[in-house]
C-alpha positions as CSV (number, residue, x, y, z in Angstrom):
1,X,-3.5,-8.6,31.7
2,X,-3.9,-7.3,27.9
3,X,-5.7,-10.3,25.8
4,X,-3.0,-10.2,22.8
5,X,-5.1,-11.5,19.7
6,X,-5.9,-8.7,17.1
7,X,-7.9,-9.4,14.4
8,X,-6.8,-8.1,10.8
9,X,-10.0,-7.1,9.2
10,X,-10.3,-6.9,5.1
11,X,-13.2,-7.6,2.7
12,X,-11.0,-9.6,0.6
13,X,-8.8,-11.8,2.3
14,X,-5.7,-11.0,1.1
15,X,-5.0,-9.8,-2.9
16,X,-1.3,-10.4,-3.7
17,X,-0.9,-6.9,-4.2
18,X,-1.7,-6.4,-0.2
19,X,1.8,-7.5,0.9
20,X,2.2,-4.8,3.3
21,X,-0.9,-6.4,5.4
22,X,0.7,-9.6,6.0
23,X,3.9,-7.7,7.0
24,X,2.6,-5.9,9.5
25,X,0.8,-8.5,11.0
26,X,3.4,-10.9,11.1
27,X,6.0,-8.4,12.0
28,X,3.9,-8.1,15.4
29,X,5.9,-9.3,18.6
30,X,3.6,-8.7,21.6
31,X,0.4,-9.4,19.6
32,X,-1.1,-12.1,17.7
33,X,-3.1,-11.5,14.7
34,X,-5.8,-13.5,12.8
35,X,-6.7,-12.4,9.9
36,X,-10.6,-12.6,9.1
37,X,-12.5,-11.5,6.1
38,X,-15.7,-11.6,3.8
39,X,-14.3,-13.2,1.0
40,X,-11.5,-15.7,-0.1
41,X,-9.5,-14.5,-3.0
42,X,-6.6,-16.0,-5.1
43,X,-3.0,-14.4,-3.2
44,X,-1.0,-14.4,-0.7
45,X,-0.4,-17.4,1.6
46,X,-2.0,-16.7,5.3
47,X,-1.5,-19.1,8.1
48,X,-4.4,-21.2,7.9
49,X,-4.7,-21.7,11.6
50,X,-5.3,-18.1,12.0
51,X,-7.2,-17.3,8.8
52,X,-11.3,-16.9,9.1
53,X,-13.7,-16.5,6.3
54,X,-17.2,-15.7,5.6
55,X,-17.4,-17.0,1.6
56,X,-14.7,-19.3,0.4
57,X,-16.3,-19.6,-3.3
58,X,-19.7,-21.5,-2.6
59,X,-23.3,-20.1,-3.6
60,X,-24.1,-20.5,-0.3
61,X,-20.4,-18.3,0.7
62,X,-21.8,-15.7,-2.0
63,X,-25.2,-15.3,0.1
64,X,-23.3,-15.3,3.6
65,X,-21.2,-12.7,2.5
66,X,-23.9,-10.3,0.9
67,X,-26.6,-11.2,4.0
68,X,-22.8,-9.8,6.6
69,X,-22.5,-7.1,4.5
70,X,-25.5,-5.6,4.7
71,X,-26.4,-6.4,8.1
72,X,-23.6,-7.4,10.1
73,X,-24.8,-11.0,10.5
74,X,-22.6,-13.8,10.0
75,X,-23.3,-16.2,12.9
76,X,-20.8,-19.3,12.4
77,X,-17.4,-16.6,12.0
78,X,-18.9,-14.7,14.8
79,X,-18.8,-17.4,17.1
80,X,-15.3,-18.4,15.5
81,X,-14.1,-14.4,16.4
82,X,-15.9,-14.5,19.7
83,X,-13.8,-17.9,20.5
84,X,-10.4,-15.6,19.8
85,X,-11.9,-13.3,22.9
86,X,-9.5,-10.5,20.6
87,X,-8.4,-7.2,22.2
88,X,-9.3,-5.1,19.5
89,X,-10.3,-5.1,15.4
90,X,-7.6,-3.2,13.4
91,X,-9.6,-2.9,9.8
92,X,-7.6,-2.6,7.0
93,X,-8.6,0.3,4.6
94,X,-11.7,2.5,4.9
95,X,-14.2,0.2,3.7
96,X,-13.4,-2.6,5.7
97,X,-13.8,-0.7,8.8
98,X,-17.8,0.4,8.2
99,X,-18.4,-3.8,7.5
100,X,-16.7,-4.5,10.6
101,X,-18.0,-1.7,12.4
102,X,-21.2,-4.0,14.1
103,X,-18.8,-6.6,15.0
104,X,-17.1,-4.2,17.4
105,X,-20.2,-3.1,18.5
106,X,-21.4,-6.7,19.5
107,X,-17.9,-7.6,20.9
108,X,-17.4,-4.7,22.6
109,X,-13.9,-4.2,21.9
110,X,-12.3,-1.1,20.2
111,X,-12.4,-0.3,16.3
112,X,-9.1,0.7,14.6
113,X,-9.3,1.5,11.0
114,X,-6.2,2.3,8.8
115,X,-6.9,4.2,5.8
116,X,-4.4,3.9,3.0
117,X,-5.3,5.5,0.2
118,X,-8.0,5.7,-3.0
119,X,-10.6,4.9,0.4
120,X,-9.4,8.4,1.8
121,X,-9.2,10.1,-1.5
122,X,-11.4,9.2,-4.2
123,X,-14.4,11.3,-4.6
124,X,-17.3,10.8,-3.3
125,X,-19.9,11.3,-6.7
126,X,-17.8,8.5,-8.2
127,X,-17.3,6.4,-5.1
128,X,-20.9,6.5,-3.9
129,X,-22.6,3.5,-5.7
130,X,-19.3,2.0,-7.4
131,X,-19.6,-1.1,-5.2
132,X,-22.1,-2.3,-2.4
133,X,-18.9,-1.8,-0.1
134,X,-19.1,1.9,-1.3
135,X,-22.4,2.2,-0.9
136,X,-22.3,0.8,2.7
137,X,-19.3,3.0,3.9
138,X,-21.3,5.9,3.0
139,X,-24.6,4.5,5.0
140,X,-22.2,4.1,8.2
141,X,-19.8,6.8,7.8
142,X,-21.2,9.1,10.0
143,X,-21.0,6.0,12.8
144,X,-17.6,4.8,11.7
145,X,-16.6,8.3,12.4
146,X,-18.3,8.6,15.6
147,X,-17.5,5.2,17.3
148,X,-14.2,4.1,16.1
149,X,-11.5,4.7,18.7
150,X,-8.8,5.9,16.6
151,X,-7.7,6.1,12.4
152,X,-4.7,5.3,11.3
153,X,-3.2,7.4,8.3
154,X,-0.2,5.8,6.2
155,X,0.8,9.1,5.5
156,X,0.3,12.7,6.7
157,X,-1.4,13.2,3.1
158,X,-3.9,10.7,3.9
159,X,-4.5,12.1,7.7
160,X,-5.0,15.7,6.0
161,X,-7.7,14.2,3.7
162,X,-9.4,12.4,6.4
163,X,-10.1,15.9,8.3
164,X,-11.3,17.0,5.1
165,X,-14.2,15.0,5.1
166,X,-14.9,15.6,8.6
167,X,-13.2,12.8,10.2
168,X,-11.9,13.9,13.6
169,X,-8.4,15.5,14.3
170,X,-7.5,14.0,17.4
171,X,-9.0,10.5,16.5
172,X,-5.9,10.3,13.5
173,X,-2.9,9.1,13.9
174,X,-0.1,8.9,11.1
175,X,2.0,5.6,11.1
176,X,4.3,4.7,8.5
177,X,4.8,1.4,7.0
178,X,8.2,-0.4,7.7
179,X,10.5,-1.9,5.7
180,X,12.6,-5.4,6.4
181,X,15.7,-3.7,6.4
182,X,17.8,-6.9,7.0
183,X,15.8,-8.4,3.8
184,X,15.6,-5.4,1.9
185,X,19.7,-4.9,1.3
186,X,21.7,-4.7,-1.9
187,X,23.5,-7.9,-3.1
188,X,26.8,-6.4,-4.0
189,X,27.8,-9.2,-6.0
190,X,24.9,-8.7,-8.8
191,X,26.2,-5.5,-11.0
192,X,23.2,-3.1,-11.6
193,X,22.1,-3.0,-15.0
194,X,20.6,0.1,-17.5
195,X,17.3,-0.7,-16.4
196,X,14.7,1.6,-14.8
197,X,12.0,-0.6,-13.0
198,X,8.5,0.4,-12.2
199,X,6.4,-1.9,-9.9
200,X,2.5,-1.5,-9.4
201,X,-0.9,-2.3,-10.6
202,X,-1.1,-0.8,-14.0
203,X,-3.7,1.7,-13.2
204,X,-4.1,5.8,-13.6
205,X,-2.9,6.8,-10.6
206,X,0.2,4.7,-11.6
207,X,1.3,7.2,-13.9
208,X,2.4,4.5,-16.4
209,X,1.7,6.5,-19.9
210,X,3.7,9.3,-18.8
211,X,6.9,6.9,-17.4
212,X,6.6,5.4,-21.0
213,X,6.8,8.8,-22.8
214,X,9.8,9.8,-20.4
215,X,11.7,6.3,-21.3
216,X,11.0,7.6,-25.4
217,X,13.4,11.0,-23.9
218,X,15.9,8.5,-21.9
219,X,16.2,5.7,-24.9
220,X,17.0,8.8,-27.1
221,X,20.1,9.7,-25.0
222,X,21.1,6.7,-23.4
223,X,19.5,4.3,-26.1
224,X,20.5,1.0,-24.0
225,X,18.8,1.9,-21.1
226,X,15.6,-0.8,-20.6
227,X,12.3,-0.1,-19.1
228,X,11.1,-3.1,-16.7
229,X,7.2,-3.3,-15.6
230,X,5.9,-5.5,-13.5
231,X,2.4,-5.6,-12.4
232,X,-1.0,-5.7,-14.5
233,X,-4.1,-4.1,-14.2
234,X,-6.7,-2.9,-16.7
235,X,-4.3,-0.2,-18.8
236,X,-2.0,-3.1,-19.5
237,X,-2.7,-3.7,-23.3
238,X,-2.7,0.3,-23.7
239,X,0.6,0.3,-21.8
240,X,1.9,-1.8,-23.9
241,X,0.5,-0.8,-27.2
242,X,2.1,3.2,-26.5
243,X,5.5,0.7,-25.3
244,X,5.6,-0.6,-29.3
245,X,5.1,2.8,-30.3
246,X,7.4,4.9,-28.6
247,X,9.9,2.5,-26.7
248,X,12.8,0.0,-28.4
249,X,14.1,-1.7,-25.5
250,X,10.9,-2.6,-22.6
251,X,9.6,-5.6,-21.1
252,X,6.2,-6.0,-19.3
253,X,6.4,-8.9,-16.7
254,X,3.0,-8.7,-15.3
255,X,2.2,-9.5,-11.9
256,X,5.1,-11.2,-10.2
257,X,6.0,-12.9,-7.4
258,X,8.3,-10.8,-4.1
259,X,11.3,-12.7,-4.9
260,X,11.1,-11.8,-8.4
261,X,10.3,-8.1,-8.1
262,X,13.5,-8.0,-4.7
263,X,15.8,-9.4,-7.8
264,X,14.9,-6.6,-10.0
265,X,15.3,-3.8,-7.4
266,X,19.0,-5.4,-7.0
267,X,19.3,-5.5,-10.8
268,X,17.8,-2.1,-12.0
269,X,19.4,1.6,-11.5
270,X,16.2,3.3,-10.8
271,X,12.9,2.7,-9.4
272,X,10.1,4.8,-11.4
273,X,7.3,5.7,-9.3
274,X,5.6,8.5,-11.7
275,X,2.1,8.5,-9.5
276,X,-0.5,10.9,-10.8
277,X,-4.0,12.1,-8.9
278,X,-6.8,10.0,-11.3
279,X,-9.0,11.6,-12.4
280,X,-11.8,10.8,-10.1
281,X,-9.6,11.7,-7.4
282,X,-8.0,8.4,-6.5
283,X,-4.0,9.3,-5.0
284,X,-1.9,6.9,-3.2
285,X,-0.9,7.1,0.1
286,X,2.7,6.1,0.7
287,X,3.4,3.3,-2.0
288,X,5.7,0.7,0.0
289,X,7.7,-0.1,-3.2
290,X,9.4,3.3,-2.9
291,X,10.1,2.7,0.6
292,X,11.5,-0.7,-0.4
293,X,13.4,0.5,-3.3
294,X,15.6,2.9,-1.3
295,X,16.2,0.0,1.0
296,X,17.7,-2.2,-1.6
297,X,20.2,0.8,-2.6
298,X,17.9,1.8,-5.6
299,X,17.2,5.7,-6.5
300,X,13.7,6.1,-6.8
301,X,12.8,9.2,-9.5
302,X,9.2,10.1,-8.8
303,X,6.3,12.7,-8.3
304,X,5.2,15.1,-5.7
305,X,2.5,13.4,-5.1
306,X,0.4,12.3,-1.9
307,X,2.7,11.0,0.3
308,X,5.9,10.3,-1.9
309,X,7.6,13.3,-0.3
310,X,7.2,12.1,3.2
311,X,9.2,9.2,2.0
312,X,11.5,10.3,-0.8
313,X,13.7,13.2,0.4
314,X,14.2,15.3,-3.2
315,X,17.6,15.5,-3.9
316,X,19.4,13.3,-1.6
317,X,17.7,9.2,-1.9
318,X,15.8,10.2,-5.2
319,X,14.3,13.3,-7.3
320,X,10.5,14.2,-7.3
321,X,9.5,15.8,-11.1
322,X,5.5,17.6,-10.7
323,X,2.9,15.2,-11.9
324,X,2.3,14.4,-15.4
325,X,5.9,16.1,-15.9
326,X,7.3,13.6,-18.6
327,X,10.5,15.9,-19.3
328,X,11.1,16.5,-15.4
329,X,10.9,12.2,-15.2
330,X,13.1,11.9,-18.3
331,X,15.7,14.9,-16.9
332,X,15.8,13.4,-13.7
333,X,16.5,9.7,-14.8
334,X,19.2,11.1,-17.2
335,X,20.7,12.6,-13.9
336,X,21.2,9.4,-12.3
337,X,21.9,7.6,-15.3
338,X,24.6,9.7,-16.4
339,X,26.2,10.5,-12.9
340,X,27.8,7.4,-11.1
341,X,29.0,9.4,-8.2
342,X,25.7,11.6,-7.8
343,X,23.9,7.6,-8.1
344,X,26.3,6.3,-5.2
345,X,25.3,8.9,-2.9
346,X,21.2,8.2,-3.6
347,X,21.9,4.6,-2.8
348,X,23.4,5.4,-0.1
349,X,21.8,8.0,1.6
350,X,18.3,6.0,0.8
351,X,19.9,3.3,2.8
352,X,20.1,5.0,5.6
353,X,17.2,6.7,5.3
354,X,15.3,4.0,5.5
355,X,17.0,2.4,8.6
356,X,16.9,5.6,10.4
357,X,13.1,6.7,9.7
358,X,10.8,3.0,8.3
359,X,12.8,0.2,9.8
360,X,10.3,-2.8,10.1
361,X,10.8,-3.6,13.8
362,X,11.2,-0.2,14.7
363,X,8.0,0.8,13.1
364,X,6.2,-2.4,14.6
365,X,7.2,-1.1,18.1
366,X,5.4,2.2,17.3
367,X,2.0,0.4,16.0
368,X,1.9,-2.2,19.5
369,X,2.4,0.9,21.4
370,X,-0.3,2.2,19.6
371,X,-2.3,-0.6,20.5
372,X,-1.4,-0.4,24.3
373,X,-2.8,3.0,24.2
374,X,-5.8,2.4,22.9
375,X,-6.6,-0.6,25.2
376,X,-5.7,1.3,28.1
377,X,-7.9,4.2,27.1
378,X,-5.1,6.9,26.3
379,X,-6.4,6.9,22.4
């Protein structure tokens, strides 16, 4: 019989912005996962009972997690994961699967690792020695590559840049994050409002400066229309500063909590995902708040970018402008904005979308199959 604990697997256990983790874990049916890490951080709320940690803050925390990082060796969680006798490590991002990589040596149990993103994407002169996680994927990569039983790609972008840098073919496997499609559902009794919402750390990739410049087109046409961030991040004071410039009607929320953000996606008539490739490389994979947008009846006017496409079908649950294409973003919102029957078909047809193709449960299905597969040696 198949032991059913998995353990989750992330450096930092768990930022608020790393939702989608918690999701999937709890969204599990025939598995049971404890979520382990190197380091406590301020976020999301994980069941304490099946929540392990290396370095919860102390000094002596800080020198456990440096002495686990560059060695493996962290004897007191090791006993506490070796208790959980788990089935199989499923490491969450690129960089969490080279620290975990000796623990599924030593336990003998398979290595999944699920690359999302900026770990599959940013380059390597500028990734090398930005972090001693960096520095350590690099040192094990070849290994990671060799011994882990199979990669998980959130998108078939992400999969495509993984056999770029030599990782396997047949070792990747794309699986697409689901969305609660009983959760995520328009409230018909809220009227949507001239709003165009963006949600996401406020980063380059983000694309923020060149939704802003749109919104100066949009606000010159439709002059009621309001832009609504939420998020923050380390361009936040620029954002804002180009906002007072160029902008009359905005609001910058900052970081906010799911509740909050659901609301606005109920409230707003677009979702503005204007994602850019940074400049030292760093692309998304397949952000979930487009795939949750559509969900909750909201048009989504984005880029072709990474693996937006896969998720966004152009012209039918939301329209994809080139990156950096301010007047394609501005056109494209206008389109919506202006057209009430062309807006009732997006919110529709993303709808359905979404149930038909990244439905939560039916997507959950997919990744414990996945698991069965690889415990029975077919991955």
């Amino acid at each position: 019989m198949i032991n059913r604990n998995v353990v989750f697997f992330s450096s930092l256990l768990l930022p608020p912005s790393q939702t989608f983790i918690q999701a999937l874990g709890e969204g599990l049916q025939q598995f049971t996962p404890y979520y382990v890490g190197s380091r406590l951080v301020e976020g999301l709320n994980l069941p304490p009972e099946r929540s392990l940690v290396i370095n919860r803050g102390s000094l002596l925390g800080k020198a456990e997690e440096g002495l686990f990082k560059l060695s493996g060796f962290a004897p007191r969680l090791a006993r506490q994961v070796q208790q959980l006798n788990p089935a199989l490590i499923h490491a969450q991002f690129g960089l969490s699967g080279a620290l975990a990589l000796p623990w599924a040596r030593s336990l003998q149990v398979p290595l999944i690792v699920h690359f999302r993103g900026a770990d599959a994407t940013v380059k390597v002169e500028y990734s090398r020695y930005s972090s001693l996680n960096h520095w350590i994927y690099f040192r094990r990569l070849e290994a990671l590559q060799r011994e882990t039983r199979l990669f998980i790609a959130v998108s078939k972008f992400i999969r495509e840049k993984l056999i770029e840098q030599g990782f396997p073919p047949d070792k990747i496997a794309v699986h697409y994050h689901g969305i609660d499609t009983a959760n995520f559902c328009p409230d018909p009794n809220f009227p949507r409002e001239p709003a165009v919402l963006f949600v996401g750390r406020l980063t380059e990739k983000k694309g923020g400066e060149y939704l802003i410049r749109a919104m100066a087109r949009v606000q010159s046409v439709l002059p009621n229309v309001e832009l609504v961030m939420i998020g923050d991040g380390p361009l936040r004071a620029e954002l804002e500063a180009l906002a007072t410039k160029l902008l009359h009607r905005y609001q910058f929320l900052g970081a906010q909590p799911y509740h909050v953000v659901q609301s606005w996606m109920n409230r707003a008539s677009l979702l503005a995902a204007p994602s850019v490739t940074a400049s030292q490389g760093d692309s998304e994979g397949l952000p979930t708040v487009v795939l949750e947008a559509q969900a909750m009846g909201l048009p989504v006017v984005s880029t072709v970018h990474a693996g937006i496409p896969e998720g966004v079908v152009h012209g039918e649950t939301g329209f994809l402008a080139t990156e950096r294409d301010e007047d394609g973003l501005a056109e494209y919102s206008l389109c919506l904005l202006k057209d009430r029957e062309l807006w009732q078909s997006f919110s529709v047809r993303g709808q359905e979308h979404m149930r038909a193709n990244f439905d939560r449960s039916k997507q959950n299905l997919v990744l414990e199959e996945i698991y069965r597969n690889v415990l029975q040696g077919n991955l």
